[in-house]
N, C-alpha and C positions, 0 to 999 in steps of 0.2 A: 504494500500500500504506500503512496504518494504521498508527500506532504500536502497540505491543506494551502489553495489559491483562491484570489476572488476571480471568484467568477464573470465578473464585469465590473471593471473600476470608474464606469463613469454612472453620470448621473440620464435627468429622462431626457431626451430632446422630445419637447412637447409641442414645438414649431420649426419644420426645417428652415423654412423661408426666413423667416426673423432669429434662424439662431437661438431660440428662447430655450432654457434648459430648466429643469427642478430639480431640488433635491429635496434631502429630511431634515426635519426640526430643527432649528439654530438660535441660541440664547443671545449670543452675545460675540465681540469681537475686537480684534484692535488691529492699526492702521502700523503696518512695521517700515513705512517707506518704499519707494521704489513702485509702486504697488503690489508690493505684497501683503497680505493680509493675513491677521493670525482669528480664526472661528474656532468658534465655542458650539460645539454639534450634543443636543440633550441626552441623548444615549448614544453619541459615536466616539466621544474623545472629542480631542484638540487638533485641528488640521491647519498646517499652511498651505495657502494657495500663492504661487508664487506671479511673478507679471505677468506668465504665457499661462495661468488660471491651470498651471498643473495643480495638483492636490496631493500632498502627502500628511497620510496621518505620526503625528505625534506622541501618542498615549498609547501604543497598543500593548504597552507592559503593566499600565496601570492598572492596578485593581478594583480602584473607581473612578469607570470615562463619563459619569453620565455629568456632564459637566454644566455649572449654572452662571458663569462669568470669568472675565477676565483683568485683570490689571495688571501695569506696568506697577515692578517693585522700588525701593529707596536707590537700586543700584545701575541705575537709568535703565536704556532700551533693552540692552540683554537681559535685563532680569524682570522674568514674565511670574505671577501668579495666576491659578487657576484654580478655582471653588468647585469642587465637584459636592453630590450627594455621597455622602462617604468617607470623604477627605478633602486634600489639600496639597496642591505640586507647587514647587517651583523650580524655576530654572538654575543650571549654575553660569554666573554670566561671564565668568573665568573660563569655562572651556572653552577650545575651539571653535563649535559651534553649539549655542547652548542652547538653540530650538530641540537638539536632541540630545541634552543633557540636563533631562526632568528627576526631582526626588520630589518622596513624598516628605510633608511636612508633619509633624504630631501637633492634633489637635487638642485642646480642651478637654478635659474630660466630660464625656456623656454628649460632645457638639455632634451631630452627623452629618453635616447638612451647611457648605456657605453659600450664604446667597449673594455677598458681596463683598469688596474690598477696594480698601482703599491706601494709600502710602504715603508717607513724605520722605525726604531725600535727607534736610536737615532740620531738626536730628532724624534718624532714618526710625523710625518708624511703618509698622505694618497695624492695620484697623479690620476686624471682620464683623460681618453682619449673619449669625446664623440660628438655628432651630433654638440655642438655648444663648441667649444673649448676646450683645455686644462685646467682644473681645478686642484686647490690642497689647502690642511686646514692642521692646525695641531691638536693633539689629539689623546688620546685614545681612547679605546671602548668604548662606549657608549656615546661619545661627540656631542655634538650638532654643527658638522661643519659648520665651519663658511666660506664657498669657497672664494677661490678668483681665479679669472682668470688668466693667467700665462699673463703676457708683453710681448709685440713684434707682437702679433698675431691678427687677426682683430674677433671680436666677433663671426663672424658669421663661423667661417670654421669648416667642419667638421674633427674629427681625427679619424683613425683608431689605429696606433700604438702608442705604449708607451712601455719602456725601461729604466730598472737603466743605470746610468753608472758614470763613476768615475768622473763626476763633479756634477749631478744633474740626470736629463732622457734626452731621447730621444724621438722625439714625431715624428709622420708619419701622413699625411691628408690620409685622406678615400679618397677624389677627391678633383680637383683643386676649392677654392672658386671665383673663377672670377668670375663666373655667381651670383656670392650672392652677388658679393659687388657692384659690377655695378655700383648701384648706389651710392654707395662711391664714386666712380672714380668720378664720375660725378661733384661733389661736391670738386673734386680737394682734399680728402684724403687718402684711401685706394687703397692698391695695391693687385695684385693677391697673393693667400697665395697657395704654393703647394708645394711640396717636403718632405723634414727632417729637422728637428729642433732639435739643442740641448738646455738644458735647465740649466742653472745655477743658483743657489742659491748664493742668496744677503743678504743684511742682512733685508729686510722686502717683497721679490716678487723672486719668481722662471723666469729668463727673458729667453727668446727665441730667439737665433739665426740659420738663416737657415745656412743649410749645403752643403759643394762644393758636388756635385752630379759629375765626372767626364766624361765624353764620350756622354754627352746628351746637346742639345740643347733645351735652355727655353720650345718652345711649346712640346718637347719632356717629360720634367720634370712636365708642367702642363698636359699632360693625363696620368701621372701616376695616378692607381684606388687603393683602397684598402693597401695601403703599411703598412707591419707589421715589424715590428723590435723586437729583441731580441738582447740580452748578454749572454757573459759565466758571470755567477755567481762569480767565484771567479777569472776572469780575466777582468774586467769591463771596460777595453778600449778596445777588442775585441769583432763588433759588426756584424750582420748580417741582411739584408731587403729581403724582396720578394714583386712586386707588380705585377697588372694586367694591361692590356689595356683595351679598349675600350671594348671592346669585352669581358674580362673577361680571357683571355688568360695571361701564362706567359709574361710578360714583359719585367723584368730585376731581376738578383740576384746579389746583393749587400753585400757588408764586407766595414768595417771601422777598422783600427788599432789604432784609437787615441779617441777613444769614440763616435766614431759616426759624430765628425766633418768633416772629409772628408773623400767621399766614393770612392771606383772604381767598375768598373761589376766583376761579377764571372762568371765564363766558367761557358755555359750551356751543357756541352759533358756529355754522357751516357756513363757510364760504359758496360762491355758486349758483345758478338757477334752479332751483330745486325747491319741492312745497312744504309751507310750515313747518308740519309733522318731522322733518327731517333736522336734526343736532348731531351732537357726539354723542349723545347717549344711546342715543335711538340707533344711529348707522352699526354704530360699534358689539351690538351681538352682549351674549354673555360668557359665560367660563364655554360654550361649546365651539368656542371660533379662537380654538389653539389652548386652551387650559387658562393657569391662574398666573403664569411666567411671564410679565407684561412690564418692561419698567422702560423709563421717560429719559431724553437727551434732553440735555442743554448743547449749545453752541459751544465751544471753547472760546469765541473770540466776541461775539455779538451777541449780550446779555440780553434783549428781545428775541430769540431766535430761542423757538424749543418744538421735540419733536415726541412722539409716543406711536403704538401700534395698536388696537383691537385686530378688530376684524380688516380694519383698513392701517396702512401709516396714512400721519395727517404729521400738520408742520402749522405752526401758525409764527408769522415774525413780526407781530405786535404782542408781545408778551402774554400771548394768552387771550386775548379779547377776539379772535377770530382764528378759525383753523381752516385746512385747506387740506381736500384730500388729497395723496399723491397716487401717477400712472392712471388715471383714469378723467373721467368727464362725466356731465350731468346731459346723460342722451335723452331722458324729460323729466319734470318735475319730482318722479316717484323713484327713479333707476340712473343708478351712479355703474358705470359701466369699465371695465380697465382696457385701455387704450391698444395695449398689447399682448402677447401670450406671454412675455416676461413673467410680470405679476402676477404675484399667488397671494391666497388673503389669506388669515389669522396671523395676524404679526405680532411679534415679540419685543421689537423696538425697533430706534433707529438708530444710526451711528454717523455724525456729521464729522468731517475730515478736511479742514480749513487747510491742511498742508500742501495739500495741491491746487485744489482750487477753493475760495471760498465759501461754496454751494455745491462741493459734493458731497453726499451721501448715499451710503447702504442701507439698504430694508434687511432687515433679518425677519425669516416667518418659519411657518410649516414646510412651506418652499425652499427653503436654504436662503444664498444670498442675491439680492438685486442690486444694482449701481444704477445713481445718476449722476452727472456731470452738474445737475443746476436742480434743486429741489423745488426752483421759484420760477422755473424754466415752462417746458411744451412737456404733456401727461405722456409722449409719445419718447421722449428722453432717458430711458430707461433700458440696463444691459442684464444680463444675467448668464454672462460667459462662466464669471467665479463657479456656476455650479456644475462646470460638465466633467469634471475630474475630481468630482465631492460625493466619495461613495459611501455617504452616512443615511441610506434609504429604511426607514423602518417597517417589516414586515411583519405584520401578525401574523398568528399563530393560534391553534387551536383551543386551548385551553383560556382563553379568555380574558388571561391577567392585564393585561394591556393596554382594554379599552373595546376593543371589537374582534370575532371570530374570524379566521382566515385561515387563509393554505398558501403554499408553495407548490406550484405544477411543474412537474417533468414528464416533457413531450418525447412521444415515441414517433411521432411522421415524420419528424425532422428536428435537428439537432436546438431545441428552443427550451427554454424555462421561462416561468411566471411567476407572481403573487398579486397576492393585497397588500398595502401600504396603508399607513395610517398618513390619511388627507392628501396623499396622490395618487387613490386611483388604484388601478388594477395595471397592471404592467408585465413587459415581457421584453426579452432578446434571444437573439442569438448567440452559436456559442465556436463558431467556425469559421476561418477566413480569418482572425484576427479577431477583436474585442467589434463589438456591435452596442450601441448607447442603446439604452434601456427605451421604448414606446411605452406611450400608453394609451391602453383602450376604453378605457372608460374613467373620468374624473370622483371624487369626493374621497370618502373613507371605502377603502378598497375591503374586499372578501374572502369568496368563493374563488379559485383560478385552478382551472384544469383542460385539459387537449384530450379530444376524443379523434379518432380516424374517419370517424362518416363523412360521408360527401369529400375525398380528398383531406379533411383536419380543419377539426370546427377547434378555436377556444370558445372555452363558455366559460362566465364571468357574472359577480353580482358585486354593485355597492350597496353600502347596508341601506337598507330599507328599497329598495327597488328588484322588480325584476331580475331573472336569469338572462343574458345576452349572450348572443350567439355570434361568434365572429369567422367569416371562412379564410381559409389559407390560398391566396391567390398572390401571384407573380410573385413568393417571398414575402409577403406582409399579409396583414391580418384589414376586413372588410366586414364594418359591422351590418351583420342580417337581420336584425331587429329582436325583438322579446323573445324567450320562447314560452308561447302560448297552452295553456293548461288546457286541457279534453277532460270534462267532467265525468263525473259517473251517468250524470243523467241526459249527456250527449251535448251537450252547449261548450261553446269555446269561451274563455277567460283569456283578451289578447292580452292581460297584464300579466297573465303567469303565477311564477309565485315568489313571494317577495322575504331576502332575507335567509335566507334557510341553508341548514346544515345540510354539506352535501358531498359527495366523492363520486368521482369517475369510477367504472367498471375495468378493472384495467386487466382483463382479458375478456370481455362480454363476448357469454355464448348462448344468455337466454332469449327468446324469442319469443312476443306476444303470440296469442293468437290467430293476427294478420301476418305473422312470419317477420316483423319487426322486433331488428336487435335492439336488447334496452344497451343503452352506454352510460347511465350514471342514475342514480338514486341520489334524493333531497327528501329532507323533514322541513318546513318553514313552522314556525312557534304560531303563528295567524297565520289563517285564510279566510278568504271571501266565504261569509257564510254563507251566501249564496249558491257557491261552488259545491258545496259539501253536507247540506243539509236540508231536506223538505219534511215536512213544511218551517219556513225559518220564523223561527220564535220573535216577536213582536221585539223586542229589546237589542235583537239583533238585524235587522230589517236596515240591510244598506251597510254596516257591519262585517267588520274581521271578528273571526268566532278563534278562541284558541284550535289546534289542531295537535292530534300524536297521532296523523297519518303520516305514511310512508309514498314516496309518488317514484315513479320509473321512467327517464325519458329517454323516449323511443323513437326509430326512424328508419324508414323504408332502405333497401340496399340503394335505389333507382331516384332517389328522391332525394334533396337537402335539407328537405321538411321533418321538423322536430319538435314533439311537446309531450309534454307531461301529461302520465296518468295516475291514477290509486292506482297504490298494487297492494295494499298493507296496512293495518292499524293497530297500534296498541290499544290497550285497555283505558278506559277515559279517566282514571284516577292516579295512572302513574305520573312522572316529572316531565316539561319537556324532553324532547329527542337531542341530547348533544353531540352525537357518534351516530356515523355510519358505517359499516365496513363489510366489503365483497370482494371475492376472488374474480368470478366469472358471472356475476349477476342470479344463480340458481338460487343462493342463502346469502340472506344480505343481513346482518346485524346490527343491531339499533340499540346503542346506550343512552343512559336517560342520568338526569341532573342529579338523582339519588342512587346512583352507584347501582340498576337493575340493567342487565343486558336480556336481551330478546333474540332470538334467532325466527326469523320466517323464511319460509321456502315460498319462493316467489310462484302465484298460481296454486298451491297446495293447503290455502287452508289459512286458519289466523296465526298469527306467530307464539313460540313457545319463550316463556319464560325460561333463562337457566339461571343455576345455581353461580351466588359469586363469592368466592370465601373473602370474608370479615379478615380485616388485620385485627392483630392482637391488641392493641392499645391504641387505637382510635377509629373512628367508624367510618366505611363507605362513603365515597362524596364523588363526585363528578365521573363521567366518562369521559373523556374527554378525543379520544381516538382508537380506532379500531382498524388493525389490517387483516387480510385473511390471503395465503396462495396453500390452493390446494388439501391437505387436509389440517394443516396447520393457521389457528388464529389468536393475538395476538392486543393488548388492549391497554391505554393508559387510563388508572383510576387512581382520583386524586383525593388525596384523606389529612385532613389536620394540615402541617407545614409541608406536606409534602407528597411523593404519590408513589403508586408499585407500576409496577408492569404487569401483567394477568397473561397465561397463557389457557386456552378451551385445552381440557381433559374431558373427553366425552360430553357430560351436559354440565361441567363443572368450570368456570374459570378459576383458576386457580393461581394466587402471589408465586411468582419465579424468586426461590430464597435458593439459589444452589449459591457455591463457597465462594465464586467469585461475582459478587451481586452488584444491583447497582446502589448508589447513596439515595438515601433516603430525603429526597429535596424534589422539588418542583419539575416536572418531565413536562418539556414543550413539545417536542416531536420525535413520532417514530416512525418506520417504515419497515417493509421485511422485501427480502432479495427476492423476486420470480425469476431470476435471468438467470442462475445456479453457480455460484461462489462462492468463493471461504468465509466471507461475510456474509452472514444468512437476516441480521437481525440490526436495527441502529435505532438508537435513543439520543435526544440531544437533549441535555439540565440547563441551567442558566446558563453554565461555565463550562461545559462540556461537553462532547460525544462519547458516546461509548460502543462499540460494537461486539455483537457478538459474532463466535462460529457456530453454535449450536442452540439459534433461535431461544436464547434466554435463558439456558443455562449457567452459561459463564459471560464472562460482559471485563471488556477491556479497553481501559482508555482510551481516545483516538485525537489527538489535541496539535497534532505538531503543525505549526504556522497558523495557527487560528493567535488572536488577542487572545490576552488574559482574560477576558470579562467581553466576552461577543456577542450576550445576550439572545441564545439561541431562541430561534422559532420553529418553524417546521424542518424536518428533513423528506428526502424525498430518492429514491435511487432510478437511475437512467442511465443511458447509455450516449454516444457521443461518440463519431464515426465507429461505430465495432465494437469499442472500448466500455468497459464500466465505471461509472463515475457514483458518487453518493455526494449532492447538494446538500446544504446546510442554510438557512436564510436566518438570519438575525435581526434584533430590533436597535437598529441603526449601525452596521458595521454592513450592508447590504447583503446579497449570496458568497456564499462560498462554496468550492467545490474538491472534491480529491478523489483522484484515479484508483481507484481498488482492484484493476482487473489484475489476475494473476501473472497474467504473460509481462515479456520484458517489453517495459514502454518503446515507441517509437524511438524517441528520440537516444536510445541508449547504444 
């Protein structure tokens, strides 16, 4: 077996024409000169993109890349800090080249989590903002920080913001700490901690006092979420805040003209032709347009000039009294439109870079990075080259932790893989000829991705909440052929299909309806059209999605391209949703359910049979969350407590795989099992690792070599690649990986 490659190091080209590229999640970033750029990728590490927007990553030894910011350290440009969830790097700016000479740093006890930082030079000084207080040490590079906690503030509260300013910083809570200190109160000590603080330096403790907040009453100031602060650079009593609500919605936009100690709001008014109804608050979405990770730029030079992201970047350069969306236009009153395929929405902030020009700026979002030359410029002024060698794609994965249910496909008609991506879509490349940039087929929070052979090689494909899509393989690229539409029991077509739904390819389909139609994959969707599925439909459901624990088959003529969905199968109405599918050849297809019960039905023979799933010994049954089957062997991940087993069918028994060489007891994202006949019979991928087997789960042995430390496995998947056998790996933001396992001697040997 091979060492482990990625599989494609670029990102999507999502516009040939315009060059337009995407990638995954992006917090944060600094300006290293020359244009080169240093990104903060939320689960991919630290990468630099250099002037010709190559991409190399930086962190792939770290143990924690899921990274939330970055700052320049006391010992100028070579010395970089980076906040991860977890920890804390920094650079050494004494080496030769100290972009790739990161250590970690020890944190605080009990910290886990920085969300920001900040430095000064003299005296050198390093400030953090994280889960358990404001922190700060003195020291240079390579010091053995000695923290101390900033006075005034109660241990326990979390921070999100932090800010120089011309007494000390500025500090912002992530959320109010009431509910932590409780039980301080209790004890007649502690008070609620929430708002802005500023911080002044003493002659032995940086002390904390909070700040007038204007226009807001207490309980109002305790649900501020998230609040970020910034400064202009070279005007450090002019400051700026954005926080969320409950919700995750804009809240309030704040300025201070005296460092941060007393604030007032900022007009939330939109720049533009556009009607009433329309602000910041309203354009900007809530926590679902990129999460809670949202913090605000100042200018460095031009203390009017500040910038923030929701669901759009906006800029206003009157201190707040008017904002301005950025890459797009008001096409009428109601619809703010983006000018180009560049831009991607749910943004994370913005990043102004006076050193070149005095109006460039980066977007950072869901999308990776955008540039523009003039922020005040034409909506059409906008590049997104930075992200075509930014291979931090994040792909779900079945089990759910992540956010949304998905797969990785590997195609047999032709050398191609797929997945779902969290907020780009469903995607696919090539894997021949050279590296091939990722397409995609379909936009939002990506799914279902699987290659069937019908008709020449269909992908079919879902984003969450819509339909199954069907795309054919023509001239080398993929042609989307619309929904595929559902065939009822009671003869009526459903052209929306069915929406959302757990599902796997047949990946040897040999069953045959009774039109002599091969089925090529099986779906559970959680809802259906009750309409579809029930006469007479009960008055409360009349127009209504009704839950569903059927099983559907979609099937298609040899002669024909036409494909949809039919029943083929139902659970009993009382069990959990269907999380797991899994079939060899379509005859017995398997159905896992949210409380740890597998089903076996024989497709056309009857209703499905419950079987037997042994109990672990000290904690209970929980999820299915994947199932493979080739031939008489099947094969299942069930997830219990912190962690999950593997299951292998013993007649009507599934039964925990505990032989001597096992696997760790932690989190299983993805498995698969070998039909193509090799020494590797069996593969699981953990957070941090793969493991494969030779004898389908008896024994289990590491397989790690050139993967990251911390790769955040997803699915795995095994395929094959001119002749050869390969076993894909897809991660949540380090993109696919792939390693040659065929036993013969490689090509190139």
């Amino acid at each position: 077996m091979q060492p482990w490659v990625v599989a494609n190091p670029q990102g999507i080209l999502v516009d040939n024409q315009q060059s337009a590229w995407h990638a995954g999640r992006v917090f944060d970033m600094l300006s290293l000169g020359a244009g080169r750029i240093l990104v903060a990728s939320a689960t991919g590490g630290v990468w630099l993109i250099d002037g010709a927007f190559n991409g190399f990553p930086l962190s792939d030894d770290w143990e924690f890349p899921d990274t939330q910011c970055l700052a320049f350290g006391p010992d100028g440009g070579g010395h970089i800090f980076a906040g991860c969830q977890g920890g804390l790097y920094e650079t050494d700016p004494r080496a030769a080249d100290p972009l790739h000479a990161w250590h970690p740093v020890t944190l605080p006890a009990h910290v886990n989590t920085v969300y920001r930082i900040v430095a000064t030079s003299e005296p050198p000084r390093v400030v953090i903002a994280t889960d358990r207080s404001v922190w700060w040490a003195t020291g240079n590079a390579g010091t053995a920080y000695a923290w101390k906690e900033a006075t005034g503030l109660d241990a326990e509260a979390p921070f999100f913001g932090l800010a120089r300013c011309d007494s000390g910083v500025i500090a912002a809570v992530r959320n109010s700490a009431a509910g932590l200190v409780g039980a301080g109160i209790g004890l007649g000590g502690a008070k609620t901690v929430s708002g802005i603080y500023v911080g002044q330096w003493d002659a032995t403790d940086l002390v904390m006092k909070p700040s007038v907040i204007n226009g807001f009453n207490k309980s109002q100031l305790d649900s501020m979420r998230y609040i970020s602060v910034a400064t202009c650079r070279d005007h450090l009593d002019r400051a700026f805040a954005v926080c969320a609500d409950s919700n995750g919605a804009v809240f309030a936009i704040l300025r201070s003209t005296n460092g941060g100690q007393v604030w007032d709001q900022c007009s939330t008014k939109l720049e533009g032709n556009h009607s009433g109804k329309w602000n910041v608050q309203s354009i900007s979405g809530t926590v679902e347009q990129g999460g809670w990770h949202k913090t605000i730029s100042a200018h460095p030079t031009n203390p009017d000039v500040v910038g923030f992201g929701w669901a759009h970047a906006m800029v206003s350069k009157n201190r707040g009294d008017s904002w301005r969306l950025l890459g797009g236009d008001w096409v009428d009153p109601d619809t703010f439109s983006y000018a180009t395929s560049h831009m991607h929405p749910d943004v994370h902030t913005v990043y102004f870079e006076p050193e070149f020009t005095n109006r460039r700026l980066y977007i950072l979002s869901d999308g990776g990075v955008i540039q523009t030359s003039n922020w005040d410029g034409d909506s059409t002024d906008f590049k997104s080259a930075m992200n075509r060698n930014l291979a931090n794609l994040q792909f779900y994965a079945t089990d759910v932790s992540r956010g949304f249910w998905g797969t990785l496909g590997a195609c047999d008609f032709a050398p191609l893989i797929g997945g779902g991506l969290q907020d780009n879509g469903n995607v696919w490349c090539g894997l021949v000829s050279g590296f091939h940039e990722w397409q995609k087929a379909e936009g939002g929070d990506g799914g279902w991705v699987a290659f069937i052979k019908h008709s020449g090689g269909q992908l079919l494909a879902n984003t969450m909440g819509e339909g199954v899509e069907r795309f054919g393989w023509k001239a080398n690229a993929f042609t989307d052929d619309g929904t595929v539409p559902l065939l009822t029991v009671y003869g009526n077509v459903d052209a929306d299909g069915l929406k959302g739904p757990v599902a796997e390819a047949v990946p040897r389909p040999r069953y045959r309806n009774g039109a002599g139609e091969l089925m090529h994959a099986v779906c559970a969707p959680a809802m259906v059209s009750a309409a579809d599925i029930m006469r007479p439909i009960p008055l409360e459901l009349d127009g209504k999605d009704a839950q569903s624990r059927i099983i559907f088959g979609l099937f298609g003529g040899d002669s024909t391209p036409f494909l949809y969905w039919h029943d083929i199968g139902r659970l009993p109405p009382y069990t959990a949703a269907i999380s797991a599918l899994g079939t060899d050849d379509g005859g017995v297809v398997y159905a896992g359910t949210g409380d740890g019960r597998i089903f076996a039905l024989s497709v056309g023979s009857g209703p499905p049979l419950e079987l037997n799933v042994e109990a672990p010994l000290d904690s209970p049954k929980g999820r299915i969350s994947r199932i493979v089957a080739y031939m008489r062997t099947a094969c299942a991940i069930m997830h219990s407590g912190a962690g999950a087993y593997v299951l292998r069918l013993d007649s009507l028994t599934w039964r925990i795989l505990r032989g001597p060489l096992k696997l760790p007891f932690e989190p299983i994202h993805g498995l698969d099992i070998n039909r193509m006949g090799a020494t590797v019979t069996l593969a699981a991928a953990t957070e941090s690792s793969v493991y494969v087997s030779p004898d389908f789960g008896d024994n289990w042995l590491q397989y790690t070599v050139g993967l990251p430390r911390s790769p955040h496995c997803s699915d795995l998947r095994f395929g094959a690649v001119e002749g050869r056998q390969f076993l894909f790996l897809s991660t949540f933001g380090r993109s696919v990986w792939m390693a040659d396992i065929d036993e013969r001697v490689p090509r190139d040997h």
